[in-house]
Every structure is written in structure tokens, then in C-alpha cells.
C-alpha positions in Angstrom: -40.2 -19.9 79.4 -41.1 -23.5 79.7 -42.6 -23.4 82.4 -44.7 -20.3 82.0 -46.0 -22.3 78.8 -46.8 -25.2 81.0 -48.7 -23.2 83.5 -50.8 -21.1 80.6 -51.8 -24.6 79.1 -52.6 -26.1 82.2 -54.9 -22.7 83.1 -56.4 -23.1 79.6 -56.8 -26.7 79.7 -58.8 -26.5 83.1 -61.1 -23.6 82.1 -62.0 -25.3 78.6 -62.7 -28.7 80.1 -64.6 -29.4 83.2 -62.9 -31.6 85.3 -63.9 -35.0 86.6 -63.8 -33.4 90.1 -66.1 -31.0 89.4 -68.8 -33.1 87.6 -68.3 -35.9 90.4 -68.9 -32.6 93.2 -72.3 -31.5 90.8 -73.7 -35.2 90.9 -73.0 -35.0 94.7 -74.5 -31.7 95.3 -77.9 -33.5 93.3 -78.0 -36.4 95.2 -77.6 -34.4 98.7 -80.8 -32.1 97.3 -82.7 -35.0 96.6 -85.1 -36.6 99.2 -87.1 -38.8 96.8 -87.1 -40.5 93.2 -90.1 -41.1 91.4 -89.6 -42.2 87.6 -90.3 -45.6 85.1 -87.7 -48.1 84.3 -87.2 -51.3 81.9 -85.2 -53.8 83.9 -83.2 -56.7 82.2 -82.7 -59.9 84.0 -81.1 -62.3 80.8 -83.3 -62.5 78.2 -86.4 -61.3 80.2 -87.2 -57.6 80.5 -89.8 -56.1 82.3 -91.0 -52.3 82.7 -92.6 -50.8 85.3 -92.7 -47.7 87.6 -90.7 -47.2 91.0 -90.9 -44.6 94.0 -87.8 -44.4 96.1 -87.5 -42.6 99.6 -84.6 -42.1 101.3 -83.0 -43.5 103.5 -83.5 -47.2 101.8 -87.5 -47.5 101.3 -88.8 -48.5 97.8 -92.2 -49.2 95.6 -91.8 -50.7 92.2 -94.6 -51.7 90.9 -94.1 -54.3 87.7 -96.2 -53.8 84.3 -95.9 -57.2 82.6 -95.6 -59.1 85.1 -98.5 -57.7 87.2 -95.9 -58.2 90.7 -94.7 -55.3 93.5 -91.4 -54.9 95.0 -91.8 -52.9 98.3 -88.8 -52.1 100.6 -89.7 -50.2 104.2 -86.1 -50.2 104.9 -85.2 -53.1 106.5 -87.2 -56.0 104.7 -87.8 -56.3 101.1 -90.8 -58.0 99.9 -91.9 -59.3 95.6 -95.3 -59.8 95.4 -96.8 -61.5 92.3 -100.1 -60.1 92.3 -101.5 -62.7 89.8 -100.2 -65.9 91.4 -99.9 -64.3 95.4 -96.3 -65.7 95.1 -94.5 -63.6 98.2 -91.0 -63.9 99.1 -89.0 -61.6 101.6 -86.2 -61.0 101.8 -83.6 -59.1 104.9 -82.8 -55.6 102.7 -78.9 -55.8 103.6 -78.4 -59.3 101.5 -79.5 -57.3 98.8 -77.9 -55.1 97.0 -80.8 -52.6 96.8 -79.6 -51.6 100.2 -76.9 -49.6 99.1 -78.4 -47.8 96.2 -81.3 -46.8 98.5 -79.0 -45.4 100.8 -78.4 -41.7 99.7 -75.3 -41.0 101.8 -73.3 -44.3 101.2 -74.0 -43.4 97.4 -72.4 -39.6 98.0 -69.5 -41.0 100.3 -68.6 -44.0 97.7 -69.5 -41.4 94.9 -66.7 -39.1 96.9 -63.7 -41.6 96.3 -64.2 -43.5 93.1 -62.8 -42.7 90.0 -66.0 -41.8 88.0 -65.6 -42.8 83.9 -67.0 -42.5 80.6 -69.9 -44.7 79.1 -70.2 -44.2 75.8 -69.6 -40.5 75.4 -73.6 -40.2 77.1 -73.2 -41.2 80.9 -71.0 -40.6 83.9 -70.2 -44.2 85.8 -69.2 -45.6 88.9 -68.5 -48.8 90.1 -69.0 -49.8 93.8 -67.4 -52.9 95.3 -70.3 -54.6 97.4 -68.6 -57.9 98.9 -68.1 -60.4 95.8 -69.7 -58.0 93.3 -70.0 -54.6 92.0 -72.7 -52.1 91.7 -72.4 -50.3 88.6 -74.5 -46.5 88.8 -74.8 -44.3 86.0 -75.4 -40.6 85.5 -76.4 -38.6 82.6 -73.4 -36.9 81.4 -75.7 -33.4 80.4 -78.0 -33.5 83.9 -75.9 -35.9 86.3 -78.9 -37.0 87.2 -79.1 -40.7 87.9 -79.8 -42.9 85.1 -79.7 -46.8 86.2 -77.8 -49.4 87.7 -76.2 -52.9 86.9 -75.9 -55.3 89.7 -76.4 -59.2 90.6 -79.4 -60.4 92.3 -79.4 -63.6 94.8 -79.2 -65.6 92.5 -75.9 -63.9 90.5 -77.7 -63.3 87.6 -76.7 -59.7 85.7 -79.4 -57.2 86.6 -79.9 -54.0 84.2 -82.0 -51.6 85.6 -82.7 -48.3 83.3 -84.3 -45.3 84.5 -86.5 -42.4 82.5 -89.4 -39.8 83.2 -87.4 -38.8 86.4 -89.3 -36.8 88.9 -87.3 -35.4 91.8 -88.9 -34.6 95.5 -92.6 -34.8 94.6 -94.8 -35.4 97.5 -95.4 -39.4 97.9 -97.9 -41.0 99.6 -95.6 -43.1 102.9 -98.2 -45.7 103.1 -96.6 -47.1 99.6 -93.7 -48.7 101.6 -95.9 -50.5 104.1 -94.9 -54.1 103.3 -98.2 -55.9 101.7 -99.4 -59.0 103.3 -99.0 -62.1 102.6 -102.5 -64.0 101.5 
């Protein structure tokens, strides 16, 4: 009697609550279907924040392009160059020492997505955190859409980066000439 009890609760418990599992398979399933991101963020770096608007392409190519601060971030997959268009400040940097080179890359996201334990922010978003070397990535989901929502790393110079996402566009057509890295004047 016991355990037929046990079993009808654990039938009813897994039909009235979708399971971690199965949210973790749906953001999976999103990310595989997607090709490209297109959407505007506000970024936190401290006590600065800055907003702006970013493209991303898989695999690992990127074009942010900064409001405030009137600078571009453009990433053609290997390099990653800032560009402060007011000042012609430039600095590049090799992707891989940055973190950005594993959130642009789709399938380490799904493989890493695949064997974490996913968790609860807030009752509103679905989290993961990656280990990357000394530090963590930290990605979040929407818990209604499971679409991606932001990030939290470190930049090079270890200081606590919050990137926030809205207005998210999925695999609209994107002009490739965006990730062409911009010259240095």
C-alpha cells in the first residue's frame, strides 16, 4: 500500500511540476535553433553602466556597439577588438583570454548547459554557472521563454561584469561585414 502511494505521488508530482530536466532540455533545444542574437543590453562594470546594442553570430563573432560611451566592441572570432570612437583609443585583444569566447560559442554553452545543475534566481530566471579557469560565468534564462537573458563574468582586469539583455531578436538576417575588425587610425 505504501508503496503504491509513493509511486501515485511521484506520477502526480512529475506531471504537476516540470522538472529541471526538462526546462534545462527546452533551453537546449532554443539555443541549438538559434544561429544569431540580435537585442540591446545595459552592462555594469562597478559603479559605471553603459547601454548599447549587440549582434552575435555563432560560432564566437560579435558587434556591440556602445551608446554613452560612443565605443565598438567587434569579435571575428579569434581577436576581439574596443574601439572608442571619440578618442580612437583601440585595444585588441586574443578572444580565448576572454571570457566572451565561451559565451559566443553556442555548443560549449549546450554541452556545459547539459551537465550543470541549473537553479533558481529570484523566482524570474533559470541560472547556470560555468567554471572558466579561476572564475565563473554566470548565464541566465528567462524562467517563462528560456530564452537568454544576461551574463555575469570578470573582465581582464577582475572586475564583476553584469551584462543584461532585452528586445531579443532571434535569427534575423545580419549584415557579416559587422564583424570585420575596424582599423586602427
Amino acid at each position: 500500500m505504501l508503496k503504491n502511494f509513493i509511486l501515485v505521488f511521484l506520477i502526480l508530482f512529475s506531471i504537476s511540476n516540470p522538472t529541471y530536466a526538462s526546462i534545462k532540455k527546452k533551453i537546449i533545444n532554443n539555443l541549438t535553433k538559434t544561429d544569431n542574437l540580435e537585442f540591446e543590453f545595459k552592462q555594469t562594470i562597478g559603479e559605471k553602466t553603459e547601454n548599447g546594442n549587440c549582434i552575435i553570430q555563432y560560432p564566437k563573432k560579435i558587434y556591440c556597439s556602445y551608446e554613452n560611451t560612443k565605443k565598438i566592441m567587434v569579435s571575428n572570432g579569434k581577436y576581439l577588438v574596443i574601439k572608442n570612437l571619440n578618442n580612437n583609443q583601440y585595444y585588441n585583444y586574443q578572444l580565448k583570454k576572454t571570457p566572451l569566447e565561451l559565451l559566443l560559442d553556442k555548443n560549449f554553452l549546450i554541452s556545459q548547459i547539459n551537465i550543470l545543475e541549473s537553479r533558481d534566481v529570484d523566482d524570474k530566471y533559470i541560472g547556470f554557472t560555468i567554471p572558466n579557469n579561476k572564475n565563473k560565468i554566470n548565464i541566465f534564462f528567462d524562467k517563462k521563454t528560456l530564452k537568454l537573458t544576461g551574463w555575469q563574468t570578470e573582465d581582464i582586469y577582475k572586475n564583476l561584469v553584469i551584462t543584461y539583455i532585452y528586445n531579443l531578436k532571434l535569427n534575423q538576417n545580419i549584415d557579416r561585414n559587422k564583424f570585420k575588425l575596424p582599423k586602427m587610425n
